[in-house]
Structure formats: C-alpha cells, structure tokens
N, C-alpha and C positions, 0 to 999 in steps of 0.2 A: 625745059626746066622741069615742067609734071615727069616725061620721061625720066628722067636720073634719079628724080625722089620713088619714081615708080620700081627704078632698076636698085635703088639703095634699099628700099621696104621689102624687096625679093630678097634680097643677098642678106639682109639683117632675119628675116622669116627663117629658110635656109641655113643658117648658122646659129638659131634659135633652137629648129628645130634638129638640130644635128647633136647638138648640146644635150636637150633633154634625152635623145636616144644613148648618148653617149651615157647620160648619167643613169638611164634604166637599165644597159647594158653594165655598170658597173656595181649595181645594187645585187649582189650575188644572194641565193636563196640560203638561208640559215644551212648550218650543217646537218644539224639535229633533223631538220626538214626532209632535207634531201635523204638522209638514211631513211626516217619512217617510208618515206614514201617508196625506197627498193624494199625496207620489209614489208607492205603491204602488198607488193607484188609477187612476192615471194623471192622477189633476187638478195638471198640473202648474201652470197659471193659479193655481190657489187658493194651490197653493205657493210659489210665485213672490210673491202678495199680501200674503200672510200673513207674509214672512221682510221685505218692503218696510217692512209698515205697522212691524212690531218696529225694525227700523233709523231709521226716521222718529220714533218715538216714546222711543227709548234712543241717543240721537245719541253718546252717552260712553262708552259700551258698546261694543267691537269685536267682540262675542260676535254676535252677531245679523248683523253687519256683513259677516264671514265668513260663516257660515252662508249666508248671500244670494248670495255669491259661489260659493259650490260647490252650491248649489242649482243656479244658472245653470249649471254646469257639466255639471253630472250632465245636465240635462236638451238637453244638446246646445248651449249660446248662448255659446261662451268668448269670441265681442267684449263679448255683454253683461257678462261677468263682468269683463271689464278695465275697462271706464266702472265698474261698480258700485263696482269694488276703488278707482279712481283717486278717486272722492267721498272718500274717507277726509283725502285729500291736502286737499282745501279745508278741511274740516272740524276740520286738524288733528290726527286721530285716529295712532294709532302705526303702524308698520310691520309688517306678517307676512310676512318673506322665504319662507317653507313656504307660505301661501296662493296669494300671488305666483307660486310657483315651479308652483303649480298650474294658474294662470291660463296662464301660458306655456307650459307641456307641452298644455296644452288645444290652444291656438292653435297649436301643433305638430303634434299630431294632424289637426288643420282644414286648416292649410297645406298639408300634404301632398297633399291631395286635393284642392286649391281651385280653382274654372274658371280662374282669372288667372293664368297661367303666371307670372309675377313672384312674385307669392305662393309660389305649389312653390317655385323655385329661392332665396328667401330661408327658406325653412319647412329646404329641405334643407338652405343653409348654417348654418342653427342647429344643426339636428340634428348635422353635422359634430363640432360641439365640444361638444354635450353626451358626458357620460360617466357619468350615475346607473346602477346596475343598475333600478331601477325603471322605466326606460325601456327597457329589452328589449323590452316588445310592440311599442312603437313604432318600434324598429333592426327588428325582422321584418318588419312592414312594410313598412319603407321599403325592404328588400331584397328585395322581392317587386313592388316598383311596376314599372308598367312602362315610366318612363321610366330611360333609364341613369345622368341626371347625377343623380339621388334615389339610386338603387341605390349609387354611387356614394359618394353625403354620406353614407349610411345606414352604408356599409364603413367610413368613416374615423371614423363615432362609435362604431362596436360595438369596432372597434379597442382602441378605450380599455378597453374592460371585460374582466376575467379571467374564467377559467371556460371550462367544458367548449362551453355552450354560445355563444358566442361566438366559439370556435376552430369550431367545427362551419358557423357561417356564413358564418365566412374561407375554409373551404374551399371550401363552395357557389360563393363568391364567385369562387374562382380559378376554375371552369368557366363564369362570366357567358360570352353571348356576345359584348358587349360589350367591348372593349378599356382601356376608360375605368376600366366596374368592377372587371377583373383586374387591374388597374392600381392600385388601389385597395386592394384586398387582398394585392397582393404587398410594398403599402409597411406593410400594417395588421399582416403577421406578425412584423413586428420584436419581438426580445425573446421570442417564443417558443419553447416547447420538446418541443411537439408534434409526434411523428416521424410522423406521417401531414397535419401538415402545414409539414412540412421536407420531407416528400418532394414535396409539390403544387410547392412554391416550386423545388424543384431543376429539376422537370419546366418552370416557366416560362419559365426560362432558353433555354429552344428555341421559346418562345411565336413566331408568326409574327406580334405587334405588339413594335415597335423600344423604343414606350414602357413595356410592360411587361417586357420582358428589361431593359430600365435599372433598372425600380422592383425587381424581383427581384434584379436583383445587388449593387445597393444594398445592399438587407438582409444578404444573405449576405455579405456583402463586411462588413457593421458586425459577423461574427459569425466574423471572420477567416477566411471562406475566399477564398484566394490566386487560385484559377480564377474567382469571380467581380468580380475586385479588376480583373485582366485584362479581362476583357470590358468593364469597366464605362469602363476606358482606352480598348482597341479603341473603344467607343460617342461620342468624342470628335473621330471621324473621318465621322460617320454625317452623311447628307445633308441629314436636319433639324435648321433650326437650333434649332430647341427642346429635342431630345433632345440636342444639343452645349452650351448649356445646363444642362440638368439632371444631364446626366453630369459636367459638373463642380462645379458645386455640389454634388453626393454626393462626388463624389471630396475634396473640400476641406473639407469638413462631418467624413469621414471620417477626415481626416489622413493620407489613403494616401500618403506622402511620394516615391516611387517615380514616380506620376503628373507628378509636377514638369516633367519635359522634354516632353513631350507638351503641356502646359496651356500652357507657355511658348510653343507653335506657334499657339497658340489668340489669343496677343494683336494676333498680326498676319490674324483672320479677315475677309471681308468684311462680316461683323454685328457692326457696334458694341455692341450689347446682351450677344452672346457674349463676345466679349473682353471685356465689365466682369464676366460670371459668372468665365472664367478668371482675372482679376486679383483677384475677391477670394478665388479659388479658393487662388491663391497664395498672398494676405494670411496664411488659415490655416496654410497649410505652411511659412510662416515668408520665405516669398522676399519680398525690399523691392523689388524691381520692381510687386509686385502693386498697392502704393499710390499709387505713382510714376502709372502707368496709370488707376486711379481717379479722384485727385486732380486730373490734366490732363481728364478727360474733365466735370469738373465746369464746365469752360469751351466744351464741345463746340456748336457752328451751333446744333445740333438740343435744344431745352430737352426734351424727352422723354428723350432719351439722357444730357443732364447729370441730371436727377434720376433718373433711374436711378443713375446714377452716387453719388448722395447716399443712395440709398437702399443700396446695397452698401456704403457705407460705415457707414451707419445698423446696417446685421443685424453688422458687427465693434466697434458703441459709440465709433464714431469719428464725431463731430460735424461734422466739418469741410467737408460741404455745407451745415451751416445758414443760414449766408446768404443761398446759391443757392436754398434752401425755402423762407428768409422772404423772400424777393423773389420767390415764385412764390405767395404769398396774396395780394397784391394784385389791388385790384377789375378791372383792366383785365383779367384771364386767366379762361379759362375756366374754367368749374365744378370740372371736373372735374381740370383743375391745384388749382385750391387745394385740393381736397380729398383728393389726390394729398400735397400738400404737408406739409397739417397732420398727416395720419397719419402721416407717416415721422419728421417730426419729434416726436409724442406717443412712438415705438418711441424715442427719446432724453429720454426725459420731456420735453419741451419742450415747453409748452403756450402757447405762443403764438399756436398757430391758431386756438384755443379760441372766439374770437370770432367767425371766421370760420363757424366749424361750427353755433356760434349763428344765426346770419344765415344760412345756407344751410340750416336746419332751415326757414327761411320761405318759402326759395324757389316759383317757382309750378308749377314741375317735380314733382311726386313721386317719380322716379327720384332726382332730385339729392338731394330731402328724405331718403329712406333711407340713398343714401351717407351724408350727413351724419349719420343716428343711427347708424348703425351705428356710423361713425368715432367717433362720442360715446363709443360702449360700448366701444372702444378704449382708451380714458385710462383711468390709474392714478388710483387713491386716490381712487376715487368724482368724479373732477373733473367728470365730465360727466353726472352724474345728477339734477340740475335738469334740462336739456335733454331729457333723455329721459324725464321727467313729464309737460313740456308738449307734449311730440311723442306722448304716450299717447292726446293728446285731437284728437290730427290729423282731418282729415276721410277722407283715404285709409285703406281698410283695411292695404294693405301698410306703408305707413310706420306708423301706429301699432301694427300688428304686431311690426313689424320691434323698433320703441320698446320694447317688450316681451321681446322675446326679451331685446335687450342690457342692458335694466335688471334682469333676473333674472338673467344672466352678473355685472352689476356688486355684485348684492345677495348673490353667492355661491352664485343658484341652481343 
C-alpha cells in the first residue's frame, strides 16, 4: 500500500513537473526583447529578420509593424523605414503620425549630410519649418555644417524654439561669417528679450552686408524702435533691387505708416517686381493706389511679372488674379508656371490646381516631381495627402523624401 501511494506521489511529481517545464517553455520572451538584445550585439540582420518575419505573420497588428520601423531607424536605414512604414498603407493598417514623425526626422538627420546636393537643400528647407524641441541636436547640427545655406535653414528652425539654449545659437549665428546666416538670425531674434542678444542685433545694424542691416532693423523696427524704422526707409534707396524689395515688404508688414511717401517713389522704379513689393507695401498702410498698381500689373507683357502681381495680391486675401492663375495651369506653360500657379492659388484655398500637381507628381523630371510634392504639402485640410503617399513610393530618393517630410508637416508632425 505505502508502495503505490509511493509510486502515485512520483508519477503525480513527474507530471507536475513536466507541466511547469511545459508552461516555462511556452512563456516566449517579448519580441521587443528579443530584438534589443540582437541590437545590442550588433546583429542587426537578425534584428531586422525577426521584426519582418512578426509583421508578415501579424499583418493586423501595428505593434510589430512599428517596431520594424524604428528598428530600421536605429540602425541607420530611414529610406528603409519609410517603404517599411508606407506597407501599412496597402495593407490598410492605421496611421501613427509619432512613428511617421520619426521616419521624417530620420530622413532629416540623412539629408543633411547626403552626397546630392538637392537632397541637403530640401533636407535644410524642412528643417527651416520644423519647430519640435526634440530636434535641438539636429538645429546644432545644422548650425555647425558647413555649408551656409543649411547653417542658414538650421537659424530659421531653432528660431522657433524658446529657451536659453536657442537664444545662445542666435547669437553664434549673428558672428556666422557668412552674410546669409547673420541674415538669418537677425530675422530669427524677433520677439526676443534677451539683452545680450538685443545688443548682438543693435551691433548689426552697422553689419557691412546691406541684407543683414535690413533683416535687423526689421526686428527692431517690429519692437518700436524709431532709429531702426529709419534705416529700414533710407534701405528703400539702396542699389539692390532685392534689398528695395525687402525693405518694403518689412516696411508694410510693419504698418510703419510714416514710410508711405517714400514707397510711393518706389512705384515708379525701373524693376517692375519692386513696385508690385511697394504697392502691396501700400496695400497695408491703407493707401488705394497700392491696388490700383497691382491689379493693372495683372495684365503686364511679361507673365512672370503679372503673377507676381497675383501673387501680392494673394499674401493681402485678395483673389482677384485667380484667373490670371487658372489660365497660367494650362498644359501649354511650363512646369514650372503651373506650379507657380497652383501654389499661390492653394495660399487662397483654391484648389483648383490640385490636378495639375497630381500629374506633375508623374513628371519625368524629378526636380519638377518635388516641386509638385512639396506644393501638395502646401494645401489645407489634408487635400493633398493622397499624392504624397504615392509620391512615398517614388523611385527618386529626393522626391520621396521630400514626400515625407511634407506628409509629416500635413499629419501634424
């Protein structure tokens, strides 16, 4: 009898213990686990296989799907992680604008440094209008490259960020050697009130670049002082016509109402493009000659100068070149007119060109292709974010870049 209770307490031990093995062998180690642990080794291939085979096998599941995607990231691949992210889209699967937003900071990082000089200067014009704090390593960077027009984009995106450290880079910035980037950061200290660098910005004002004493008195002038308000008139006189230009479009932006006689001189210059800055310069300060000016140059020889003209009227919500716009989409005009076109008319919600932008998303250009995404991520209200899904899948790495950055601007990122 002790026997059999002896030989029943083995066989129940035994199948006790069989059980618990059973159930430790089916407690499988997280996946997320298991990846860290081949990235920490460096097998990034295994890691990369293993986040695949889980995405292929849980196609319903975003969890994994992700996961893949910042795998790829981590390990240096942000195109592959945009194709990765863009499967989702076939698939149906839902949106993660925070993944998303990762993939395009990746491709930012990339861009920056990329051999295709196209690439840099669309990577920098992204960066321009990003404004996260969590992109601060990536604004030091860019203010550290060494080409000027990044240094540049890089000043006009840190801009946007508050903080100590931010002002400390605007001031770097005002001793760039570069004219472009002082330039840059004497427009970026708007609104600040940093007296070490309210004094950098005073000292600009004597800058021996034209365009820089403009963009500095600009500021100062939006922050009422009277001696930079002057200058920024005197600069209305100045021998380029860019910087005559720009000094009135500050002047007019500003309301400096004082300016009025002087801008008036400006309609009769030999640069038609300045007089439509002076006229809308006006527009603002309230003088009805400004539109008068505008409105006639909508009929101008030279169609560059009339949509200009559309387009000045465009930045005061006054529609009234849209005809001259929609008759500058049509197939017989160059690319780079309709494209011209359709953006100025999207800045009056007008999506008309919409289709145009489509169809030049095909073009066999990839210069043209970008404009046209860019101009996509342009439109309100998500209108152009189909296009910039199928533009993810471009063969050009710029243009599906580019497709990226704007559909992360349109997703909020």
């Amino acid at each position: 009898m002790m026997r059999r209770r002896h030989s029943r307490a083995k066989a129940w031990c035994a199948l006790t213990l069989a059980g618990l093995l059973a159930a430790a062998c089916s407690r499988e180690v997280p996946l997320a686990e298991q990846v860290e642990a081949h990235l920490q080794r460096g097998e990034h291939a295994q890691a990369v296989a293993l986040v695949e085979r889980a995405s292929r096998d849980r196609p319903g599941d975003d969890r994994p799907q992700d996961l893949r995607v910042r795998v790829l990231l981590r390990i240096g691949r942000p195109d592959a992680a945009l194709r990765a992210y863009a499967e989702r889209w076939g698939q149906g699967g839902p949106e993660s604008p925070v993944v998303f937003r990762e993939v395009a900071a990746g491709l930012l990082q990339a861009g920056l440094y990329a051999e295709d000089g196209v690439l840099r200067s669309r990577a920098a014009a992204a960066l321009a209008e990003w404004h996260a704090p969590d992109l601060l390593p990536v604004f030091r960077a860019a203010l550290a490259h060494p080409e000027a027009s990044v240094r540049a984009s890089g000043v006009h995106g840190v801009a946007k960020l508050a903080g100590d450290e931010p002002a400390r880079l605007l001031r770097s910035a005002l001793e760039d050697p570069e004219a472009e980037v002082r330039a840059a950061a004497a427009s970026g200290t708007a609104g600040r009130s940093d007296p070490e660098l309210r004094a950098a910005l005073g000292k600009a004002l004597t800058d021996g670049s034209a365009l820089v004493r403009m963009r500095a008195a600009a500021t100062l002038a939006r922050g009422g002082d009277a001696r930079a308000a002057q200058l920024l008139t005197r600069l209305l006189n100045d021998g380029s016509d860019s910087i005559r230009m720009q000094s009135a479009e500050a002047l007019g932006r500003l309301g400096i109402r004082g300016a009025a006689p002087a801008l008036r001189g400006l309609l009769g210059d030999a640069n038609p493009y300045v007089r439509i800055y002076a006229a809308e310069a006006l527009v603002r300060l309230g003088a009805t000659e400004g539109r008068r000016v505008l409105t006639s140059s909508l009929d101008h020889f030279n169609r560059s100068v009339a949509l200009y003209a559309a387009e000045a009227l465009s930045n005061l919500g006054d529609a009234a070149g849209s005809a001259r716009l929609v008759e500058a989409l049509g197939p017989a005009h160059d690319p780079s007119v309709r494209l011209y076109a359709a953006w100025t008319l999207a800045r009056l919600n007008d999506t008309r060109g919409l289709p145009v932008l489509e169809e030049l998303c095909l073009h066999p250009d990839a210069h043209v292709r970008i404009q046209a995404v860019w101009t996509l991520g342009e439109l309100r209200d998500g209108v152009g974010v189909s296009g910039l899904r199928r533009s993810i899948l471009d063969n050009a790495p710029s243009v599906r870049w580019q497709a990226a950055w704007s559909l992360a601007k349109a997703m909020g990122g």
